[in-house]
C-alpha positions as CSV (number, residue, x, y, z in Angstrom):
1,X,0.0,0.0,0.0
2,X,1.4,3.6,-1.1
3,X,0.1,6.9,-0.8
4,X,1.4,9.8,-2.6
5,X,0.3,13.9,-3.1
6,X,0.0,15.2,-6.6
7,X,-1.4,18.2,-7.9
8,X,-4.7,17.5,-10.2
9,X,-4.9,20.4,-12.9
10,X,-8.8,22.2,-12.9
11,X,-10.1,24.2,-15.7
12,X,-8.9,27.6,-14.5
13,X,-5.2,26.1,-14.8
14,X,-5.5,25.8,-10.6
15,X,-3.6,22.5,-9.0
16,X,-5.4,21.3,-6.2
17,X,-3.5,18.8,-3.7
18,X,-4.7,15.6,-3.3
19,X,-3.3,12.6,-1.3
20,X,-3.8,9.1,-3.5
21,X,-3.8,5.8,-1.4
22,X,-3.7,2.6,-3.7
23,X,-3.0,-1.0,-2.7
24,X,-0.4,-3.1,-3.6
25,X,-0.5,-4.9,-7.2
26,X,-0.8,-3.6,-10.8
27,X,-4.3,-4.4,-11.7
28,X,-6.9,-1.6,-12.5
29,X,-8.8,-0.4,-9.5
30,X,-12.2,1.4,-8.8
31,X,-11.2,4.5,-7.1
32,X,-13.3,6.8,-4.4
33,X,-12.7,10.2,-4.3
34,X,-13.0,12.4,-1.5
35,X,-13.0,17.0,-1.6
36,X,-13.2,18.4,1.3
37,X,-12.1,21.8,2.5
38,X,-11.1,20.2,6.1
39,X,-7.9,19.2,5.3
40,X,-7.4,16.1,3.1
41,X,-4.8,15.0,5.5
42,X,-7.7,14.0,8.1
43,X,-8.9,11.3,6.0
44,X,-5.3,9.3,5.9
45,X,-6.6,6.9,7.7
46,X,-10.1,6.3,6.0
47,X,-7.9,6.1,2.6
48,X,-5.8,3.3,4.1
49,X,-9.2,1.6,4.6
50,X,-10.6,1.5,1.4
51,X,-7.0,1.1,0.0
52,X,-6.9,-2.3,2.5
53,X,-10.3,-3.4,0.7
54,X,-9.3,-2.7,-2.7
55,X,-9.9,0.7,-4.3
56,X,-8.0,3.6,-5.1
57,X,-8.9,6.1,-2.5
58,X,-8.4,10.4,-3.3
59,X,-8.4,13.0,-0.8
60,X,-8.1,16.2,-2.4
61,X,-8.2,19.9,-0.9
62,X,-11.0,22.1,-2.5
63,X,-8.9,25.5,-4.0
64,X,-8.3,27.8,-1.6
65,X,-7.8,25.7,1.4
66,X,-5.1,23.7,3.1
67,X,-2.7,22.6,0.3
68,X,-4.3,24.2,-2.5
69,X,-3.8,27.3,-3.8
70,X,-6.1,30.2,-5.2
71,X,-9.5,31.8,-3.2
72,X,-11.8,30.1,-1.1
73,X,-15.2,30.6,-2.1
74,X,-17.8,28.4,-0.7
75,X,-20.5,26.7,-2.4
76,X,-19.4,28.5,-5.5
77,X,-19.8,26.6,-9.3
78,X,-15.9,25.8,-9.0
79,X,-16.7,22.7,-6.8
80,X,-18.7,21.2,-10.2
81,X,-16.0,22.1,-12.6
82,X,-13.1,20.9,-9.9
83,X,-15.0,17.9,-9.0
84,X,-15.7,16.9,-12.9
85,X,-11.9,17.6,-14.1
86,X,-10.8,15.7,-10.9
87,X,-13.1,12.7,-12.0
88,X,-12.0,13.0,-15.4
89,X,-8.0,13.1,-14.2
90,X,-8.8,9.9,-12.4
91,X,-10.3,7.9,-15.0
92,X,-7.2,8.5,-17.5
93,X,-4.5,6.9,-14.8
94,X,-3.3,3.8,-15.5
95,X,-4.3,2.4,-11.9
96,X,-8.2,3.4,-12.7
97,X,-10.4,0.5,-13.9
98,X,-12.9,3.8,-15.2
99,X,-14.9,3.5,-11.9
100,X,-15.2,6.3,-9.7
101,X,-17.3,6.4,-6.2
102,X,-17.9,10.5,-5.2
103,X,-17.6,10.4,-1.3
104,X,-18.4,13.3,1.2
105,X,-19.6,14.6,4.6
106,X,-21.0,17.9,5.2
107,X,-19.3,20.1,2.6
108,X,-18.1,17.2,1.0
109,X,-21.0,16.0,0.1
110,X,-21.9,19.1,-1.3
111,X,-18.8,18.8,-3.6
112,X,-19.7,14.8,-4.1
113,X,-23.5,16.0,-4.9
114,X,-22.3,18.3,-7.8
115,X,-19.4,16.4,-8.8
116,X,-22.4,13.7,-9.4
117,X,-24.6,15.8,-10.9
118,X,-22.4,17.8,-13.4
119,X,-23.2,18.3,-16.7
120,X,-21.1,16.9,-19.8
121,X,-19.7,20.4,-20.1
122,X,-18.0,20.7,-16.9
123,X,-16.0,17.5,-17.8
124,X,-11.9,19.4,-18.6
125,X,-11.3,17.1,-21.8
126,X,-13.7,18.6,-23.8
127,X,-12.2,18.9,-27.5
128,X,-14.1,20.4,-30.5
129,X,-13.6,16.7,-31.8
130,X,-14.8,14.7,-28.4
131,X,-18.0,12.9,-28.2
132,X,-20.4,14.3,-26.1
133,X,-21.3,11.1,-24.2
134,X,-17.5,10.6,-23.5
135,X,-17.9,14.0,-21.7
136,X,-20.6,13.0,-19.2
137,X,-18.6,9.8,-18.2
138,X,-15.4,11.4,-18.0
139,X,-16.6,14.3,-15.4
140,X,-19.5,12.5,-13.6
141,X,-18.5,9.7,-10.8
142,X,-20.3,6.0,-11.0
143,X,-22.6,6.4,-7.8
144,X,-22.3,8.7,-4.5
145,X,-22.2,8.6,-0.9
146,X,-23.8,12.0,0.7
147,X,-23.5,12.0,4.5
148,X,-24.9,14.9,6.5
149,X,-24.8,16.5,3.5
150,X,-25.2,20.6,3.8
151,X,-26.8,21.4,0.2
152,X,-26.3,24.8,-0.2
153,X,-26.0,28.3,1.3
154,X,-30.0,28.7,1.5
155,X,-30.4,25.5,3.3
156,X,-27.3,26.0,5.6
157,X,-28.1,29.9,6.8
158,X,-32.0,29.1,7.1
159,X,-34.8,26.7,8.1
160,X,-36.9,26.0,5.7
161,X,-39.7,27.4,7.7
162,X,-37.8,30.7,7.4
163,X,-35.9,31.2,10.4
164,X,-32.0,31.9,10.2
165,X,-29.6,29.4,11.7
166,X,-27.1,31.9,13.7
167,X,-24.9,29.7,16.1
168,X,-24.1,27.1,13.9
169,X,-23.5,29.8,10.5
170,X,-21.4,32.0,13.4
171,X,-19.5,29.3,14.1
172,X,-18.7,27.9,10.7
173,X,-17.7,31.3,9.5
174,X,-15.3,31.6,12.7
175,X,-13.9,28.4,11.8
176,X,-13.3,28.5,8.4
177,X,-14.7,31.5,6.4
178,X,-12.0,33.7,4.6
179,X,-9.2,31.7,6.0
180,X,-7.1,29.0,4.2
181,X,-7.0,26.8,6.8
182,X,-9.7,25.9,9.7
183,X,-9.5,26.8,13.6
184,X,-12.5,24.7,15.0
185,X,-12.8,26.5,18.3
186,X,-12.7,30.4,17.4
187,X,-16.2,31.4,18.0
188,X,-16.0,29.7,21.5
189,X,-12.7,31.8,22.6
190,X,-15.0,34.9,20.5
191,X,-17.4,34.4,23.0
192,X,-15.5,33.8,26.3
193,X,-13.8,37.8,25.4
194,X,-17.4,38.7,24.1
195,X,-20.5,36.9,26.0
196,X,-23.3,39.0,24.3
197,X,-21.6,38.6,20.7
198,X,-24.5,37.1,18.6
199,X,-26.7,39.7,20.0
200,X,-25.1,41.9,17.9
201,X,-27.4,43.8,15.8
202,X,-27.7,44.0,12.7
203,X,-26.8,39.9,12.3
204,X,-25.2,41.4,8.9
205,X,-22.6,42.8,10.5
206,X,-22.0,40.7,13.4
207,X,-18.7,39.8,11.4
208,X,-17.5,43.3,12.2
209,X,-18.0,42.5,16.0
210,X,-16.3,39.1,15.3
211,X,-12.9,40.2,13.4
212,X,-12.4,42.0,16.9
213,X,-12.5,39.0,18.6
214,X,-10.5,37.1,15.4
215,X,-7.7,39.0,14.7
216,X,-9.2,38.8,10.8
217,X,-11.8,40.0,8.7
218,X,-14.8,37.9,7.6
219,X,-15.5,39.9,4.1
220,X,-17.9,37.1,2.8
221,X,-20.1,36.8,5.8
222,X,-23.0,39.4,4.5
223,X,-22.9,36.8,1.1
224,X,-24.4,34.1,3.2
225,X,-27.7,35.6,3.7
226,X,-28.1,36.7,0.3
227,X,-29.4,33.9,-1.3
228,X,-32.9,32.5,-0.8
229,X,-33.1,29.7,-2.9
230,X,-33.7,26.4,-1.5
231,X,-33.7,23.1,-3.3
232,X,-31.0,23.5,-6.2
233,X,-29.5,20.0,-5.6
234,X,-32.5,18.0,-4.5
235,X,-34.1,19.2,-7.8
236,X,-31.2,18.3,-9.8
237,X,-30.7,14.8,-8.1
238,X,-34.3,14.3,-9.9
239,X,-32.7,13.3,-13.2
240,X,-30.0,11.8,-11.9
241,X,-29.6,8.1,-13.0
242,X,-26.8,7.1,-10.7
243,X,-26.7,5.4,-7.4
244,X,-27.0,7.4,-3.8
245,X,-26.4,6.7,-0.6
246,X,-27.6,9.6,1.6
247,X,-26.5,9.2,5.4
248,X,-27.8,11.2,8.1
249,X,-28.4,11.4,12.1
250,X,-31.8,12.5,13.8
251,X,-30.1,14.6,16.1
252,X,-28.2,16.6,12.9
253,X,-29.6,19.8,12.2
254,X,-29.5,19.1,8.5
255,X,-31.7,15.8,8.8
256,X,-34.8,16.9,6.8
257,X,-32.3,17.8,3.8
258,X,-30.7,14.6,3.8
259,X,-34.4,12.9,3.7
260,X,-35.5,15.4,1.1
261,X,-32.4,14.1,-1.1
262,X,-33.1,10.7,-0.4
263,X,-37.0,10.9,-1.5
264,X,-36.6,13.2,-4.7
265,X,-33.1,11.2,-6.2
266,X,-34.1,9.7,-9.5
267,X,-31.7,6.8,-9.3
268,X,-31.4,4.2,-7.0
269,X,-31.2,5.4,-4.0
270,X,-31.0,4.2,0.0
271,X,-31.2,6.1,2.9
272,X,-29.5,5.4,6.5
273,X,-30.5,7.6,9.4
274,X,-28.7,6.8,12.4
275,X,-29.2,8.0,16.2
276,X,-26.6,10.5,15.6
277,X,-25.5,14.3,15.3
278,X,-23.5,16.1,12.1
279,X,-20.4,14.3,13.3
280,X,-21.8,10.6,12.6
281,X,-21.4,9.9,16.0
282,X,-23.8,8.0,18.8
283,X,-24.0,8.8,22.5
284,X,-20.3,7.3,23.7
285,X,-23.0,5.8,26.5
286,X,-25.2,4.4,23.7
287,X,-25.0,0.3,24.1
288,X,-22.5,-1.0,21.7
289,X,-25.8,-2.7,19.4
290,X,-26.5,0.7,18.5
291,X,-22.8,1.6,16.6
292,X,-23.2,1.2,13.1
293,X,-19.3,0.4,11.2
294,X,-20.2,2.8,8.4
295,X,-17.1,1.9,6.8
296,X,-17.6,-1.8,6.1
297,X,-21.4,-0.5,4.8
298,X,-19.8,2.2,2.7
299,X,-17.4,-0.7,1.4
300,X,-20.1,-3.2,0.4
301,X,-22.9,-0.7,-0.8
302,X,-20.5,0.6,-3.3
303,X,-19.0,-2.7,-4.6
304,X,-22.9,-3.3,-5.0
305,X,-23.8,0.0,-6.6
306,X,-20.7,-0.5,-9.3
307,X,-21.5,-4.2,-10.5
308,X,-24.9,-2.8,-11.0
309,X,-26.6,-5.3,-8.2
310,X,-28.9,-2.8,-6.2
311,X,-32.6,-2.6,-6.8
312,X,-33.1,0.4,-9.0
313,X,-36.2,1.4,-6.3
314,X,-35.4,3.3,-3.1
315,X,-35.1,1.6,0.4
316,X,-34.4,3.4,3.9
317,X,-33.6,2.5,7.3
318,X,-34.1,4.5,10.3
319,X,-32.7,3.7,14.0
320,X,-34.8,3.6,16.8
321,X,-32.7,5.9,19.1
322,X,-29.6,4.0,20.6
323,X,-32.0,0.4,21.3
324,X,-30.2,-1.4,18.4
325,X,-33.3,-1.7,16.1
326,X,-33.9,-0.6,12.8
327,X,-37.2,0.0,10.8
328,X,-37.8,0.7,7.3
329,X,-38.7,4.0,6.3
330,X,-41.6,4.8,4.3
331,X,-41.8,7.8,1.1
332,X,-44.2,9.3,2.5
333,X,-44.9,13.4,3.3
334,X,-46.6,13.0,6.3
335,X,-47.7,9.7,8.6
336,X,-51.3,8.2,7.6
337,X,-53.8,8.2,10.5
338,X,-54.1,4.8,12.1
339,X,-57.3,5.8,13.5
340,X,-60.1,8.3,14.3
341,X,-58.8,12.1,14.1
342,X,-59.3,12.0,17.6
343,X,-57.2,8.7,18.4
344,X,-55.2,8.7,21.7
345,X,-51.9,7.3,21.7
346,X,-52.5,4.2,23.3
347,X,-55.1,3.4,20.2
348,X,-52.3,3.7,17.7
349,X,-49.5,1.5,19.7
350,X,-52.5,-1.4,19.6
351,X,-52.9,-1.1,16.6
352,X,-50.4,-4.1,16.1
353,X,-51.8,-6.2,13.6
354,X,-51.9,-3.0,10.6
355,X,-50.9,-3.9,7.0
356,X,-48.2,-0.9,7.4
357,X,-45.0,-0.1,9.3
358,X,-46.1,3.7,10.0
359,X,-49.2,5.0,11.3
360,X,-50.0,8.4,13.4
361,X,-50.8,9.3,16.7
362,X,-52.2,12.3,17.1
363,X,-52.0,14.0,21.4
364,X,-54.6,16.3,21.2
365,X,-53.6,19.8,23.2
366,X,-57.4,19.7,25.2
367,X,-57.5,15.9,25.7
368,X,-56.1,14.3,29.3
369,X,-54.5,11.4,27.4
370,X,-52.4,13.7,25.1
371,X,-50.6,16.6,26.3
372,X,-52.2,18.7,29.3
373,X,-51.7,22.7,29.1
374,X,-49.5,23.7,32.4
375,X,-49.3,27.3,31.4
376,X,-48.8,30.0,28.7
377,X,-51.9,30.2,26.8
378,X,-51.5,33.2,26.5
379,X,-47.3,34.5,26.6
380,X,-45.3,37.4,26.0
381,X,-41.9,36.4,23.5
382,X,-39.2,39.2,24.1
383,X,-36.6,39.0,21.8
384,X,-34.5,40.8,24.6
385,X,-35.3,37.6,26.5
386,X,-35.5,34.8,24.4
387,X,-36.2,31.3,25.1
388,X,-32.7,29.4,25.1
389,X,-32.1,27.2,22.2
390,X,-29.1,25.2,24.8
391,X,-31.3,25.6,28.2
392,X,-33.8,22.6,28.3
393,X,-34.7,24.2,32.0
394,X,-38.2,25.5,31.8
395,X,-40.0,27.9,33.8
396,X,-41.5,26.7,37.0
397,X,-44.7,29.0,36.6
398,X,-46.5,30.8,34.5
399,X,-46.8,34.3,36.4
400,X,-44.5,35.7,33.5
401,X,-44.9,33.1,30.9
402,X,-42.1,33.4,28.2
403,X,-43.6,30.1,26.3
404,X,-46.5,27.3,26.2
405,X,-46.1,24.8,28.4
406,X,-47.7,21.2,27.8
407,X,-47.1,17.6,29.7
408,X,-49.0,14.3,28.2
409,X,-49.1,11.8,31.1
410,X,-46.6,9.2,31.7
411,X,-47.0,6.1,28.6
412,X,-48.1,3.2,30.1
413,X,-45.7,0.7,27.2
414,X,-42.8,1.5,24.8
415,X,-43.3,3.4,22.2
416,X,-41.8,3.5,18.9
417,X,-41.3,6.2,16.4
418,X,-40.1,6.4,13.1
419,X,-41.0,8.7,10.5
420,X,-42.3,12.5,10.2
421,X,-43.5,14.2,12.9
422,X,-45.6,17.7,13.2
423,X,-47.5,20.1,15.5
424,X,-50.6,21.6,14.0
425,X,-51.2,24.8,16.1
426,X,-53.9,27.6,16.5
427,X,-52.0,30.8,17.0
428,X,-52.2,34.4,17.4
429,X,-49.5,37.3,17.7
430,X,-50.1,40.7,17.9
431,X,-47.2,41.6,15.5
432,X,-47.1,41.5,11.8
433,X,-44.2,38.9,11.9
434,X,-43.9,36.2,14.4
435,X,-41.3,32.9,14.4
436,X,-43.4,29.8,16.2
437,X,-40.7,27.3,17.3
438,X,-41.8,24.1,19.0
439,X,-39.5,22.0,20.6
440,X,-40.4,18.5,22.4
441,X,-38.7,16.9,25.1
442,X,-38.7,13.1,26.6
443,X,-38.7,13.0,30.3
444,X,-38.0,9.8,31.3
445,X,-39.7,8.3,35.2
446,X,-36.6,10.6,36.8
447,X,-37.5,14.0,35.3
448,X,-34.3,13.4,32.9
449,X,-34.6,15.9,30.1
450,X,-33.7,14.5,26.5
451,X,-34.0,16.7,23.4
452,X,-36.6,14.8,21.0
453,X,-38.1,17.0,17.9
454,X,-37.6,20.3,17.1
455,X,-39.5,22.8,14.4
456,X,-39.7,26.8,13.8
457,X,-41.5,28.6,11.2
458,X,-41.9,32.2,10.6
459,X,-45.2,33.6,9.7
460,X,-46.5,36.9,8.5
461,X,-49.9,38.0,8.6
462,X,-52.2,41.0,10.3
463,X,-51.9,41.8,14.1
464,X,-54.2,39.9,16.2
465,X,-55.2,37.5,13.2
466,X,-55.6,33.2,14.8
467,X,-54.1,31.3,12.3
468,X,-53.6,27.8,11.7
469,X,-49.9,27.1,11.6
470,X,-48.2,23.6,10.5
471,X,-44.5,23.2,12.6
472,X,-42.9,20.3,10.9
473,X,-40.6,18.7,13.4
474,X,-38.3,16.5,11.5
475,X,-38.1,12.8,10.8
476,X,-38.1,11.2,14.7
477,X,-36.1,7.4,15.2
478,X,-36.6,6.9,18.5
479,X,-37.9,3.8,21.2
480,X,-39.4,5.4,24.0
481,X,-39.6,3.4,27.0
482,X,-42.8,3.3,29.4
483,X,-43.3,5.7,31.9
484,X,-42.0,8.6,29.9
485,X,-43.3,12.0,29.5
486,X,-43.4,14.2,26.4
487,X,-42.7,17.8,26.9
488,X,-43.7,20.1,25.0
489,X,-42.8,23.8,24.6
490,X,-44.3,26.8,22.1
491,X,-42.3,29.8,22.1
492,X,-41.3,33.1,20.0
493,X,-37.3,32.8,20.0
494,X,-34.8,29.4,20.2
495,X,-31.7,31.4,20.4
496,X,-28.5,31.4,19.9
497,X,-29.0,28.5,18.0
498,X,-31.8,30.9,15.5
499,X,-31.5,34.8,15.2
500,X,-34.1,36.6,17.1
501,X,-37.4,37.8,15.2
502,X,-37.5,41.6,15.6
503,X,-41.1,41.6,15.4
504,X,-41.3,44.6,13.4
505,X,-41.6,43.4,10.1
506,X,-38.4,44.2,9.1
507,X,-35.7,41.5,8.0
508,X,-34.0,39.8,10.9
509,X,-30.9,40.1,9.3
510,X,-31.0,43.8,8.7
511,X,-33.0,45.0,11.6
512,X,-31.5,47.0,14.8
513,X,-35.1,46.8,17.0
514,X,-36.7,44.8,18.2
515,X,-40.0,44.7,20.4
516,X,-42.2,42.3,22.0
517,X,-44.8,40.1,21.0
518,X,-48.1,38.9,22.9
519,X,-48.7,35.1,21.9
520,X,-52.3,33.1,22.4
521,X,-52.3,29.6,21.9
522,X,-55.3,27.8,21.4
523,X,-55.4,24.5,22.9
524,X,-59.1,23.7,21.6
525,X,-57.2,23.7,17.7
526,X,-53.9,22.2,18.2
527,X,-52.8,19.0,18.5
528,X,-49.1,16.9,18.0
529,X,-48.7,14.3,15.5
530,X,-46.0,11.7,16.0
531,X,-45.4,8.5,13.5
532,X,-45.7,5.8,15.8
533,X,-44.7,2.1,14.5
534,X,-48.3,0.6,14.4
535,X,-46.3,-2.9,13.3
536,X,-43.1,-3.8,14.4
537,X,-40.8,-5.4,11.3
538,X,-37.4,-5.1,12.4
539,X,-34.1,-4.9,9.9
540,X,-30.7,-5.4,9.3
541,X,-28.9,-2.4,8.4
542,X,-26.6,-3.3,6.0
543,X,-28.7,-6.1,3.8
544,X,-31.5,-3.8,3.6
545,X,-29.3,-0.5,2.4
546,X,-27.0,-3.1,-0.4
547,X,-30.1,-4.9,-1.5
C-alpha cells in the first residue's frame, strides 16, 4: 500500500493537492474520491481503509484551502467544474479500472452532490472533436455517498420554515470563512472575550464584532444571507440516474435535507438515518448494538452499486434511538392516520396487527391522554429575552410566561417512532411577523430531560389575526420506554441556536429593533402528530441498504 500527493490540474489552470492511497498490485482499481475543505490529511486513515479493501482512494483539498492554492469561495460553481476535471484526471491513470465512487460529509457531500450531478460540459477534456457522451462519463462519478450533506447556502443559513440558523452559521464562518485553513474552536474563545456577541445587531454585520474577537476580517459573511433559494441539488438529483447513498443522524440539524435528497433522487437510491449528530457519532453511553461500522457499509454498498446489483427502487432504514433496532422508512410526506382524528396514543400502539410499518398518533392539546396545558396560553416572546435554544430548564410558573407549556401523562408501554413528525397549532400574535418554534422533550420516570423533535416557522400576517400554523418537526427514530413523559414547549425565540425575530416586520438580518410580542395559543385547535410504528418489522442495516 502507497500513498502519494499530486497536484490535479482544474479548468482555470488551478492544481489542487490531493493525497492518492492505492493498494499493492498492478491491476486496475475502482477508485473513491473524497474533496473536502477540512484538510485532506484528516482522512489518511479512512484512505488506508478503502486502499486495504481494494480501491483507489483520493483525498483532495478544495482551491483555496489547506494545500491548494487560489481563493476560497464556498458553495461556488468551482466545486462542479473541480470535481468533474478531478473525475476525469482519475479515470485517464493507468491504476483506474474507469470507476469512480464521489464520497463526502458535510461540505463534501456538497462537492460529491455536484461532482455527481455535473453536466457533460463541466467534464476538462472537452475537445471540439470529443463525443459528447464521452464527456458526461469522464466528469460525472459512477454512484455517490452523501452524509450529513449541507446542500447549499440557503439551506445551511436558514430553516426551511424561514428562520435563520445563527450559532451554527457564526461558528462555521469563525472556523473556516475567509481563511485557508480551519481553527474549530474560534467562536467559542469569540465568546468567552465577548459573552453578548451574537446579540449583535444587525446579524449582517456581526462579522465586524467578530474580526475583533478574530484578529481577521470575515469579508464574505454578509454573502451568506443573500441567497434564498432552497432546493437546487435536490431538484437536480431528480434526473440523476446514478446510485446514492444519503446518510444522516436524527439529532443533525440538517436531517430533513438529507431525507429530502433521499426521497426526490431519481436513481437508485438508499437512505441510513442513524441516532446520531452532524459528526456521525452516537452517545459514547449508547450500548454498543446501537454503533453502526459505516465503513464496512460504505465498502459493500458501493461494490454493490458499481457491479450494477442494487434494486433500481429506493429503500431506507431508520434507528430507533440507541436500542439497536432498525425500521424501514416509508416515502411518505406525512404519517397516515391509524385511527379516528381523535385517536389517543394508546389506540395507535394497539394497533399491532396493521398492514403498514407507520401509522399516526395524534396527542390532542385539550384531551387528558395527550398533552395537558400547564401554562402559557396566553405568553409574552421578548426578543430581549428569548427562550434558550441550549437551556432545556423551563419555567417553574407561568406568572410571566415566556412560552406554552404542555405535559402528556406518563405512557403506560414503549413506544416507537419512526417517520415525520408535526405540530398543528392555532396561534395568534399581535405583531405582523412572528417565528413559532416548537421543541419537544422526553422525560424519562426521573425527570431526565432529553431533546426529541424540534420545528420553527416564521409567519406573517395581520396583528391579532388566529391562524392555523403547521410546525414540521423533522423525521423522529426513537424507542421510548414506558413511563416517559413528552414535553412540549411553544415559544417566539430558540436562540443562539436561531437569530431573534425583531417583530417589526423588518428582516432579521437587517433589523437594529426589536419589540415584544403577545402570543395566544389555542389549545381547543392544536394538537401533536408523531409517527408511531403501528407494526413492528425489524431490519438489518446493511442487507437492507446493499439490496
Amino acid at each position: 500500500m502507497s500513498t502519494r500527493t499530486v497536484y490535479v490540474p482544474t479548468p482555470d489552470g488551478t492544481a489542487l493537492a490531493t493525497d492518492v492511497c492505492l493498494p499493492d498490485g498492478t491491476r486496475p482499481l475502482p477508485a473513491v474520491l473524497i474533496r473536502t475543505p477540512y484538510g485532506r490529511e484528516a482522512h489518511r486513515t479512512e484512505l488506508r481503509a478503502w486502499a486495504a479493501h481494494g480501491f483507489a482512494a483520493l483525498a483532495q483539498d478544495v482551491c483555496g484551502r489547506h494545500g491548494s492554492p487560489g481563493e476560497w469561495h464556498p458553495y461556488r460553481d468551482h466545486e462542479r467544474t473541480d470535481g468533474a476535471a478531478t473525475v476525469a484526471w482519475v479515470r485517464a491513470q493507468a491504476w483506474s479500472n474507469g470507476e469512480v465512487v464521489a464520497v463526502g460529509a458535510s461540505y463534501a457531500a456538497y462537492c460529491a452532490l455536484v461532482t455527481a450531478l455535473a453536466t457533460p460540459e463541466a467534464a476538462c477534456d472537452t475537445g471540439p472533436d470529443a463525443d459528447p457522451g464521452d464527456f458526461h462519463r469522464d466528469g460525472v462519478p459512477d454512484a455517490v455517498i452523501a452524509a450529513v450533506p449541507a446542500l447549499g447556502l440557503t439551506e445551511t443559513a436558514r430553516e426551511p420554515g424561514g428562520p435563520e440558523r445563527l450559532w451554527a452559521r457564526a461558528g462555521w464562518w469563525a472556523a473556516h470563512g475567509d481563511r485557508r485553513d480551519s481553527d474549530p474552536d474560534a467562536l467559542a474563545r469569540a465568546l468567552a472575550d465577548d459573552p453578548r456577541l451574537l446579540e449583535h445587531l444587525p446579524v449582517a454585520r456581526l462579522a465586524e464584532r467578530l474580526a475583533a474577537s478574530l484578529g481577521r476580517e470575515l469579508p464574505s459573511w454578509s454573502g451568506l444571507w443573500a441567497d434564498r433559494a432552497r432546493g437546487r441539488l435536490v431538484a437536480l438529483g431528480s434526473t440523476a440516474r446514478l446510485p446514492l447513498l444519503a446518510v444522516g443522524g436524527t439529532r443533525d440539524p440538517f436531517a430533513e435535507d438529507t431525507v429530502a435528497l433521499w426521497r426526490g433522487w431519481g436513481g437508485p437510491s438508499r437512505l441510513l438515518l442513524g441516532p446520531w449528530g452532524h459528526r456521525l457519532t452516537a452517545d459514547p453511553a449508547a450500548p454498543a448494538r446501537a454503533r453502526v461500522n459505516l465503513g464496512a457499509l460504505y465498502v459493500r454498498w458501493a461494490r454493490a452499486a458499481l457491479s450494477g446489483r442494487l434494486e433500481p427502487t429506493r429503500h431506507g432504514v431508520i434507528a430507533l434511538g440507541d436500542s439497536g433496532r432498525w425500521h424501514t422508512i416509508r416515502l411518505r410526506s406525512t404519517p397516515r392516520p391509524a385511527s379516528a382524528q381523535d385517536a389517543t396514543p394508546q389506540d395507535a400502539t394497539e394497533r399491532e396487527g396493521a398492514d403498514r410499518p407507520e401509522a399516526e398518533s395524534r396527542w390532542s392539546f385539550d384531551s387528558p391522554t395527550g398533552l395537558r396545558l400547564l401554562h402559557g396560553a396566553e405568553f409574552n416572546a421578548d426578543p430581549d429575552r428569548p427562550v434558550r435554544s441550549d437551556d432545556l430548564a423551563v419555567p417553574a410558573d407561568g406568572d410571566r410566561a415566556d412560552r406554552c407549556l404542555l405535559l402528556s401523562p406518563p405512557l403506560p408501554r414503549p413506544l416507537d417512532l419512526a417517520g415525520a413528525a408535526v405540530a398543528r397549532i392555532n396561534v395568534t400574535a399581535d405583531t405582523p411577523c412572528a417565528d413559532w418554534a416548537v421543541r419537544l422533550t422526553a422525560l424519562d420516570p426521573t425527570g431526565r430531560a432529553d431533546p426529541l423533535a424540534f420545528g420553527i416557522v416564521r409567519r406573517t400576517g395581520p396583528p391579532g389575526e388566529a391562524a392555523d400554523i403547521s410546525v414540521p418537526l423533522g423525521t423522529l427514530g426513537r424507542r421510548l420506554p414506558a413511563g416517559t413523559r413528552l414535553r412540549a414547549e411553544i415559544a417566539g425565540h430558540h436562540f443562539p441556536a436561531h437569530a431573534r425575530n425583531p417583530h417589526t416586520g423588518e428582516d432579521p438580518v437587517t433589523a437594529t429593533r426589536l419589540a415584544p410580542s403577545r402570543r395566544t395559543v389555542d389549545p381547543r385547535g392544536s394538537a401533536l402528530h408523531l409517527p408511531v410504528v403501528a407494526r413492528r418489522r425489524y431490519v438489518e442495516p446493511a442487507p437492507e441498504i446493499c439490496r
